[in-house]
mmCIF file of the C-alpha atoms, coordinates in Angstrom:
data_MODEL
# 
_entry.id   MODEL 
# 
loop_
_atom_site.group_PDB 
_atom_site.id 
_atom_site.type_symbol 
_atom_site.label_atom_id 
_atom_site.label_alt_id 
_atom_site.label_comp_id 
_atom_site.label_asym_id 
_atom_site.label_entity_id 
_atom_site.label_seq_id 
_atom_site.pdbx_PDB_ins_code 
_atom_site.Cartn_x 
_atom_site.Cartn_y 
_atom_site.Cartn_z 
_atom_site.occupancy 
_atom_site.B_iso_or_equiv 
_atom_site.pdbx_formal_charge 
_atom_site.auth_seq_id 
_atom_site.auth_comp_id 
_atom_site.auth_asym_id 
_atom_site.auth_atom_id 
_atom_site.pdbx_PDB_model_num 
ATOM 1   C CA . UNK A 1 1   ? 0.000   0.000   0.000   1.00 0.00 ? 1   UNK A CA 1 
ATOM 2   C CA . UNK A 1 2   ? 1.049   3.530   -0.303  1.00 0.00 ? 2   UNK A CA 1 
ATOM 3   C CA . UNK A 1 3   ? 1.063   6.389   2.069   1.00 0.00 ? 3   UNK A CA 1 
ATOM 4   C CA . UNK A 1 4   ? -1.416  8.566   2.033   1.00 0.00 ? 4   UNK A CA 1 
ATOM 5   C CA . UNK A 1 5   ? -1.529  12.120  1.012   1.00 0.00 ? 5   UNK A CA 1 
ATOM 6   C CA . UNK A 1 6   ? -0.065  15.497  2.346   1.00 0.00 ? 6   UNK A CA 1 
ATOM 7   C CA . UNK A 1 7   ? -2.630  17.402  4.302   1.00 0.00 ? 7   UNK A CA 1 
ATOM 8   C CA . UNK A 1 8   ? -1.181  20.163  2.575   1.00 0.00 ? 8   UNK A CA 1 
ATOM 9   C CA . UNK A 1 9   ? -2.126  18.352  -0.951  1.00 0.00 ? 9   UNK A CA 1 
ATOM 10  C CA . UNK A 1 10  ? -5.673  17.345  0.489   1.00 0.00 ? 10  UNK A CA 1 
ATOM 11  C CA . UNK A 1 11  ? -6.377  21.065  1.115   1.00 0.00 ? 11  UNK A CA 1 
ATOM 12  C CA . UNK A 1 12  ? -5.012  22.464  -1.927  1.00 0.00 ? 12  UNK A CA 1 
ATOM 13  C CA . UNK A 1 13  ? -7.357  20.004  -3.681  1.00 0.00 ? 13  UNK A CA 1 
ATOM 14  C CA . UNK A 1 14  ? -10.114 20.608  -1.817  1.00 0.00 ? 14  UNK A CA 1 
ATOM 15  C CA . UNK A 1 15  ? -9.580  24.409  -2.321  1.00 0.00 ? 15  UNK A CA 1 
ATOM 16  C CA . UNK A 1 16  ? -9.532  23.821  -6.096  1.00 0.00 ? 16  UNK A CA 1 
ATOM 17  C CA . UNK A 1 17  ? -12.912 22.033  -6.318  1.00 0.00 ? 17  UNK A CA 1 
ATOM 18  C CA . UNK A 1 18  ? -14.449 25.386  -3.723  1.00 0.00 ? 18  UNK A CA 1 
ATOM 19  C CA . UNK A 1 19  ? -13.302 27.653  -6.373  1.00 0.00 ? 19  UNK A CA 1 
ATOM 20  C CA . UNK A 1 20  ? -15.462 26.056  -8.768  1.00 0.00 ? 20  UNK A CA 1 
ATOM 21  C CA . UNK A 1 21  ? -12.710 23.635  -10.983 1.00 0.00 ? 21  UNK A CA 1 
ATOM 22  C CA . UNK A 1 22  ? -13.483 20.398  -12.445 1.00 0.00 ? 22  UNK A CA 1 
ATOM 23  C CA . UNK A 1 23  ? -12.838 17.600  -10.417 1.00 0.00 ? 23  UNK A CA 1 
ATOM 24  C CA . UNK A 1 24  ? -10.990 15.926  -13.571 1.00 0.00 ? 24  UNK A CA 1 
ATOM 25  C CA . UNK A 1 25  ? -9.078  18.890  -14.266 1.00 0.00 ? 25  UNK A CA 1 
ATOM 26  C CA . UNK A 1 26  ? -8.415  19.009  -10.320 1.00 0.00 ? 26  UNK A CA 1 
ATOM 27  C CA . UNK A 1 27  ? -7.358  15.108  -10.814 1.00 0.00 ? 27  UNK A CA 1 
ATOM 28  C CA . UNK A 1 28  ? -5.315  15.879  -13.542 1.00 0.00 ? 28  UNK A CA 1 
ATOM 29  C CA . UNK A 1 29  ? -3.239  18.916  -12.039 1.00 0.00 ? 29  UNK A CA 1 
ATOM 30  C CA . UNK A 1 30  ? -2.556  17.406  -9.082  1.00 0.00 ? 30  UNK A CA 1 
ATOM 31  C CA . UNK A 1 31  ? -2.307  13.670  -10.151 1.00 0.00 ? 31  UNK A CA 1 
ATOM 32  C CA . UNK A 1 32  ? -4.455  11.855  -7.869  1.00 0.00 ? 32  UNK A CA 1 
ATOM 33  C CA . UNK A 1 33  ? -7.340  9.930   -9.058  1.00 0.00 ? 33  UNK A CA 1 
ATOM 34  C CA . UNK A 1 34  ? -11.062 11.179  -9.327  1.00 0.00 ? 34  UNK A CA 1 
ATOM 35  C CA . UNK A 1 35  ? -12.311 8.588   -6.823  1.00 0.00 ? 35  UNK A CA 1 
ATOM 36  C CA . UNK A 1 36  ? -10.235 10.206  -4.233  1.00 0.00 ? 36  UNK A CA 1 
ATOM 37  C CA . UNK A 1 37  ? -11.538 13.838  -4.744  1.00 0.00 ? 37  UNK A CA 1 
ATOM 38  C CA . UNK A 1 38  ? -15.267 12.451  -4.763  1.00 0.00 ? 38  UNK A CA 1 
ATOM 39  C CA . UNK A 1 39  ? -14.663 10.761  -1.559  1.00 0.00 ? 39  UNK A CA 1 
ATOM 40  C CA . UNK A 1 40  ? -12.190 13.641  0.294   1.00 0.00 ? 40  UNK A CA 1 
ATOM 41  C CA . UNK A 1 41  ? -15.304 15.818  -0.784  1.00 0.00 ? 41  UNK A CA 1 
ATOM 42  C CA . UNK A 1 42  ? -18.137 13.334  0.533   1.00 0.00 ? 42  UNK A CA 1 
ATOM 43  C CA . UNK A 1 43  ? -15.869 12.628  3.734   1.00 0.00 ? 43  UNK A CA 1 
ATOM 44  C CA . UNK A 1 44  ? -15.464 16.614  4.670   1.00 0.00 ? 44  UNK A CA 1 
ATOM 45  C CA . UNK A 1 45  ? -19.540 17.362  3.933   1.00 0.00 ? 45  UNK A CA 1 
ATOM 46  C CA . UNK A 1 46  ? -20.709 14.302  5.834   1.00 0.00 ? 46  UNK A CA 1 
ATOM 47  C CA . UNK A 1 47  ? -17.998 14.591  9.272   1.00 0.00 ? 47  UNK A CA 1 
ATOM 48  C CA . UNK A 1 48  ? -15.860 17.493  8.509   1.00 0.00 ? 48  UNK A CA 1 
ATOM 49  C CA . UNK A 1 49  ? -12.911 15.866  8.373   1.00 0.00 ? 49  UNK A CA 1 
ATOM 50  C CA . UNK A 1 50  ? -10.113 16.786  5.790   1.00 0.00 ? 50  UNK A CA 1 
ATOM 51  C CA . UNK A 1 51  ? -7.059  14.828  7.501   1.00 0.00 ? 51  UNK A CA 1 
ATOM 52  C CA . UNK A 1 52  ? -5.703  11.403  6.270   1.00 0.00 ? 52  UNK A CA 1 
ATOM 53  C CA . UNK A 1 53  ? -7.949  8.810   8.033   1.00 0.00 ? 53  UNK A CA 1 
ATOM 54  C CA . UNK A 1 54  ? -5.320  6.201   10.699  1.00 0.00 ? 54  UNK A CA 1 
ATOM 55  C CA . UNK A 1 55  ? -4.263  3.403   9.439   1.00 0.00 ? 55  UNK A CA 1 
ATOM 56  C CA . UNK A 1 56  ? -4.480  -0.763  9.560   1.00 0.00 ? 56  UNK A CA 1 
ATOM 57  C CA . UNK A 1 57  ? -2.114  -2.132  12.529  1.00 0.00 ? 57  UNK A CA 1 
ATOM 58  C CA . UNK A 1 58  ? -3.788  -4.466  15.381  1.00 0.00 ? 58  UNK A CA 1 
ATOM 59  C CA . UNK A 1 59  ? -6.358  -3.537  17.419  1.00 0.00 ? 59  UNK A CA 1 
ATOM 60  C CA . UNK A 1 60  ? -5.297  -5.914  20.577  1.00 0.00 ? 60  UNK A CA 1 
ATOM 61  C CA . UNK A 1 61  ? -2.148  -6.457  21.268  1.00 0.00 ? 61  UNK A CA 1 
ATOM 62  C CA . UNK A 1 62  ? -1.380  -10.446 22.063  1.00 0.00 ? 62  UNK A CA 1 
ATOM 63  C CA . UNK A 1 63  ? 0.594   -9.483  24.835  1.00 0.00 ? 63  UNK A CA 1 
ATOM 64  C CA . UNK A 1 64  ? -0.984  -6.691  26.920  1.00 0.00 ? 64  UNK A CA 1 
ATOM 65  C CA . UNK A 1 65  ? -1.563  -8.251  30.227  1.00 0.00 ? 65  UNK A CA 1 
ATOM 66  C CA . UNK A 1 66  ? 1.027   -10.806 30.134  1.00 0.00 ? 66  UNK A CA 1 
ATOM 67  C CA . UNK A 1 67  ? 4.420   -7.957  30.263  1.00 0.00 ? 67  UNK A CA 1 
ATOM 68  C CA . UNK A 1 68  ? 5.925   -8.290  33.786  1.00 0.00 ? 68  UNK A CA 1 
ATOM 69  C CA . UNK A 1 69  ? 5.229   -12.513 32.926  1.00 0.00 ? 69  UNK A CA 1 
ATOM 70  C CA . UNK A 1 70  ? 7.012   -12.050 30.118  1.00 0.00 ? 70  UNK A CA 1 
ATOM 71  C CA . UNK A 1 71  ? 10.009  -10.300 31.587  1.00 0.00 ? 71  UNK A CA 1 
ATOM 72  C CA . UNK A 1 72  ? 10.427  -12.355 34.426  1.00 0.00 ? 72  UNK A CA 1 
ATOM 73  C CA . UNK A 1 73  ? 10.355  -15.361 32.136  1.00 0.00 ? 73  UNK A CA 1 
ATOM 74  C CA . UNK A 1 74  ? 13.460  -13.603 29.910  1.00 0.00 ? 74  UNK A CA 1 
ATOM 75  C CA . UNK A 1 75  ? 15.438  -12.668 32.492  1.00 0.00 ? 75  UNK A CA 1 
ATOM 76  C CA . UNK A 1 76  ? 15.149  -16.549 33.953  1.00 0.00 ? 76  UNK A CA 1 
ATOM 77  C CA . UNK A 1 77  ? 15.800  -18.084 30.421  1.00 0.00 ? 77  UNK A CA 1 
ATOM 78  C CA . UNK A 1 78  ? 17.115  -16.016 27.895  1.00 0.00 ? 78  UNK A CA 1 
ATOM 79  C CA . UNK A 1 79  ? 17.250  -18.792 25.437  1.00 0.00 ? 79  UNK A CA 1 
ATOM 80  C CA . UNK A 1 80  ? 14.872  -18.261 22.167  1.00 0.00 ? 80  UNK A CA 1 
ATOM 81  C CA . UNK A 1 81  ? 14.121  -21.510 22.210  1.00 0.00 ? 81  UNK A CA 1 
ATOM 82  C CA . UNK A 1 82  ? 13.126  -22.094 25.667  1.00 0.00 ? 82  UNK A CA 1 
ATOM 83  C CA . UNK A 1 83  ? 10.984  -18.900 25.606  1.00 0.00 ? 83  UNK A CA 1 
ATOM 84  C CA . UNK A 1 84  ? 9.352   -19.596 22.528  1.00 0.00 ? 84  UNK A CA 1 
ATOM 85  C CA . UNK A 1 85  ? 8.133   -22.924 24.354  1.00 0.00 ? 85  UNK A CA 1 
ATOM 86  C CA . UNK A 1 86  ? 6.998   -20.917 27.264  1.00 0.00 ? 86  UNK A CA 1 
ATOM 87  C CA . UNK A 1 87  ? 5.079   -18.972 25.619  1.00 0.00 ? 87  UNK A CA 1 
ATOM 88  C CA . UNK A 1 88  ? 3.624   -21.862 23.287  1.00 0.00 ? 88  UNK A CA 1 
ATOM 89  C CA . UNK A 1 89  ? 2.505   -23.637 26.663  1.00 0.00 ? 89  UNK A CA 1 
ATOM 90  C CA . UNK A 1 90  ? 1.095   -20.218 28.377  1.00 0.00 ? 90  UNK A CA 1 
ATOM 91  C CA . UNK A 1 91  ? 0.103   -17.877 26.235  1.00 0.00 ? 91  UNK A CA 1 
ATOM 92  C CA . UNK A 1 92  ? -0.464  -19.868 22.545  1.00 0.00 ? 92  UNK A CA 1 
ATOM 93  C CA . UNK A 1 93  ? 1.631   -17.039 20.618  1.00 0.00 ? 93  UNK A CA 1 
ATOM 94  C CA . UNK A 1 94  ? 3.613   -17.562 17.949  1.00 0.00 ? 94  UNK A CA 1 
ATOM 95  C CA . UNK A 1 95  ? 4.315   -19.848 15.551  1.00 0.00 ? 95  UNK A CA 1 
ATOM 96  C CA . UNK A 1 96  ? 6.127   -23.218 16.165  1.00 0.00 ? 96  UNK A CA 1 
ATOM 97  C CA . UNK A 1 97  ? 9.444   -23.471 14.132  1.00 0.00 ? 97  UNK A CA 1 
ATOM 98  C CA . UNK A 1 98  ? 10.701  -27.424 13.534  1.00 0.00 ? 98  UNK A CA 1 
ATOM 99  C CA . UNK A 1 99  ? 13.730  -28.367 11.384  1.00 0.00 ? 99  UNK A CA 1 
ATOM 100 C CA . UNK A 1 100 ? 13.955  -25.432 10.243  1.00 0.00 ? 100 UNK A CA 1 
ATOM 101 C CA . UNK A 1 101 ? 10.500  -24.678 8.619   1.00 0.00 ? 101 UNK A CA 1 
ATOM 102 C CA . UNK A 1 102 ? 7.887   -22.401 10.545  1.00 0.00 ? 102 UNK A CA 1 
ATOM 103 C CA . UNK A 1 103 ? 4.228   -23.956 11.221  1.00 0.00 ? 103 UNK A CA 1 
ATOM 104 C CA . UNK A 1 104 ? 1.215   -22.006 12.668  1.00 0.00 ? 104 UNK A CA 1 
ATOM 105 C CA . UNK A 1 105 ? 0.402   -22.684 16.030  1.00 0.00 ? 105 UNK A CA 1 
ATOM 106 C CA . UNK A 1 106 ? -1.925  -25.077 16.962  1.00 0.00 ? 106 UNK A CA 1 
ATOM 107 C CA . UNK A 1 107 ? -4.319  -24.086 20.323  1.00 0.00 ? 107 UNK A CA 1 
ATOM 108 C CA . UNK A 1 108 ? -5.093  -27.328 22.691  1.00 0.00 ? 108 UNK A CA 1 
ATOM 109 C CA . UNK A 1 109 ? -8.325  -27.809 23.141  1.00 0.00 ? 109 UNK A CA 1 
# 
């Protein structure tokens, strides 16, 4: 995915289309599709917001509760190895690695 654009191009656009330019000429100058100037326009009538919207990224991290666990267990046994066992057996995080090749993790039930 790319990044997303300036705020300083998203007003300059958006001040183009208020002066009373064509969206495809708008488009055109500034080189960004017309879909995006419908939508920046639909977006600032319908909240009022002009800013690049936040992006993707996890809601929940896997490991919020577990952090002073989790440091106690590293300082104990630095090892990758062991940890990543640890954490297999107490927390079911990450992914199990054997010869060499990585396999998702499997829950008990």
């Amino acid at each position: 995915m790319g990044e997303a654009y300036s705020e300083d191009l998203r007003q300059r656009i958006l001040r183009a289309v208020d002066r009373g330019l064509p969206v495809r000429q708008v488009a055109g100058l500034y080189e960004v599709s017309t879909s995006f100037i419908y939508k920046a326009l639909i977006r600032r009538r319908t909240t009022g917001e002009t800013d690049a919207r936040a992006r993707g990224g996890r809601v929940a991290k896997k490991l919020v509760g577990h952090h002073e666990a989790l440091l106690e267990r590293v300082r104990l046994e630095p090892d990758i190895t062991e940890l990543q066992e640890w954490l297999l057996k107490t927390l079911y995080l990450g992914n199990v690695v054997k010869d060499g090749v990585t396999h998702p993790k499997k829950c008990p039930t």
